[in-house]
C-alpha beads as a LAMMPS data file, in Angstrom:
LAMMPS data file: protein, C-alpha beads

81 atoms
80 bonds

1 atom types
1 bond types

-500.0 500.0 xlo xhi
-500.0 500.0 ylo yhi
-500.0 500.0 zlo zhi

Masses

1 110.0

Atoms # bond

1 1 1 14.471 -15.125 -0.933
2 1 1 12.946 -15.040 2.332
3 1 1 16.190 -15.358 4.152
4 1 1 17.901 -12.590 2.102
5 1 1 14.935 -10.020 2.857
6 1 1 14.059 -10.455 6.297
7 1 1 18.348 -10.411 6.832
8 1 1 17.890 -6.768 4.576
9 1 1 15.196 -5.535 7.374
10 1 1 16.955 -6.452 10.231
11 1 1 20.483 -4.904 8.864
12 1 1 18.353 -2.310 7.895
13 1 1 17.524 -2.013 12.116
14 1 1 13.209 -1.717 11.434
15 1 1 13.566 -5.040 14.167
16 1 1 14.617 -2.409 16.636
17 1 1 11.824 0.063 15.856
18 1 1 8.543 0.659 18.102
19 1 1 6.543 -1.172 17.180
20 1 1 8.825 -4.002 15.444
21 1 1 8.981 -4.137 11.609
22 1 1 9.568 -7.645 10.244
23 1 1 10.625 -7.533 6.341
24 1 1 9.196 -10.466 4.386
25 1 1 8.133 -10.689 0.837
26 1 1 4.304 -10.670 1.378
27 1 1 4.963 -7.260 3.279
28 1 1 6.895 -5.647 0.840
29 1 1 4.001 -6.892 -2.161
30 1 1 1.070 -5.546 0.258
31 1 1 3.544 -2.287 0.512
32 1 1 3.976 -1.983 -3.153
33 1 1 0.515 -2.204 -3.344
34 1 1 -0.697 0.162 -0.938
35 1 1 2.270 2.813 -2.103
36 1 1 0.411 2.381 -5.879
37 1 1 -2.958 2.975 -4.156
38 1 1 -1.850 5.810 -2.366
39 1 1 -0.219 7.355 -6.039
40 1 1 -3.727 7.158 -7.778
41 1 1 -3.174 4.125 -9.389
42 1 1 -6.808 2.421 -10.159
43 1 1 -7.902 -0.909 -8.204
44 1 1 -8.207 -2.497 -11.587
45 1 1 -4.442 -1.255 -12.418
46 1 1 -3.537 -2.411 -9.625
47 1 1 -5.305 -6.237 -9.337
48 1 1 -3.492 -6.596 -13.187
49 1 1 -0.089 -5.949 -12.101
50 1 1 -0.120 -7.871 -9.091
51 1 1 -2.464 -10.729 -10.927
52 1 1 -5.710 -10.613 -8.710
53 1 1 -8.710 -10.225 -9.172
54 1 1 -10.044 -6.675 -8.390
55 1 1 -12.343 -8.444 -5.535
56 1 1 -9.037 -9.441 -3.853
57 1 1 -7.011 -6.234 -4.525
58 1 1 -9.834 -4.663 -2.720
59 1 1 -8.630 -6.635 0.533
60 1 1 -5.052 -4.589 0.500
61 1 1 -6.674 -2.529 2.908
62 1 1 -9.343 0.377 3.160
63 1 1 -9.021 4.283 2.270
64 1 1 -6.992 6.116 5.126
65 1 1 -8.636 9.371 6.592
66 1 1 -6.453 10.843 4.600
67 1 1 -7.370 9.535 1.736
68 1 1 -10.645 10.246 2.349
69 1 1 -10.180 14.013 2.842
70 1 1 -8.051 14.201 -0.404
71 1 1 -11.032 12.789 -2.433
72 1 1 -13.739 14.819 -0.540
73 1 1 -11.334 18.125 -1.213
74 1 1 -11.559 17.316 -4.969
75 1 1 -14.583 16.838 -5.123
76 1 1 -15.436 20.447 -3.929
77 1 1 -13.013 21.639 -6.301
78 1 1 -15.262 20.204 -8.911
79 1 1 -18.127 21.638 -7.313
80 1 1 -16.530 25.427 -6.977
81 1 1 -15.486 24.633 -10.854

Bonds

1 1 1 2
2 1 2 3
3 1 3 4
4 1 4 5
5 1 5 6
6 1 6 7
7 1 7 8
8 1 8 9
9 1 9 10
10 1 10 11
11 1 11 12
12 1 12 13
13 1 13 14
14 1 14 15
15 1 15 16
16 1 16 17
17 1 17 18
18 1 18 19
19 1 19 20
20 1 20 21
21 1 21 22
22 1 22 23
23 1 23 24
24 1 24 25
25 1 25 26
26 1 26 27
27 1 27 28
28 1 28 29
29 1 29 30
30 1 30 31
31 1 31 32
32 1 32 33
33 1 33 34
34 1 34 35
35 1 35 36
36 1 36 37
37 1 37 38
38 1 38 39
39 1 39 40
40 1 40 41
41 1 41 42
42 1 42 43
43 1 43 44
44 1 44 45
45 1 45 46
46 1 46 47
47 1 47 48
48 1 48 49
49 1 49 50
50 1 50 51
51 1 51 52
52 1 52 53
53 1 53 54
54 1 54 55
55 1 55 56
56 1 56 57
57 1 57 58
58 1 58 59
59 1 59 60
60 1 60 61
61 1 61 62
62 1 62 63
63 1 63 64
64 1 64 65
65 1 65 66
66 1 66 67
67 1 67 68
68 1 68 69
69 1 69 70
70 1 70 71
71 1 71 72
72 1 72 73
73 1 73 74
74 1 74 75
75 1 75 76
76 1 76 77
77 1 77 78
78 1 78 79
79 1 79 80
80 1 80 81
């Protein structure tokens, strides 16, 4: 399985991107992960699908400033309410 997805990444050309992408299985579960986070999806949906515990989820990185920004916006939204 490895073989067959880091061959997809590099037909795929993200070896020839700046920086480098390498394709491996880990990557894509910590990028399923992170995509779910970034839809909404709960830390506690998101540790049961991918079977950790909500303590390790956690680790699939912090809030972007982004992120951060959406959830501040909303919550003047519910202020102005």
């Amino acid at each position: 399985m490895q073989t067959m997805i880091v061959a997809a990444g590099q037909s795929a050309g993200l070896g020839r991107l700046a920086p480098p992408v390498c394709v491996t299985p880990h990557v894509l579960r910590h990028t399923w992960l992170y995509m779910l986070r970034r839809a909404g999806i709960s830390a506690e949906i998101r540790a049961t699908l991918a079977g950790h515990s909500l303590e390790t989820t956690m680790r699939y990185g912090a809030p972007k400033r982004d992120e951060i920004k959406r959830a501040m916006a909303a919550l003047d939204d519910a202020v102005a309410a």
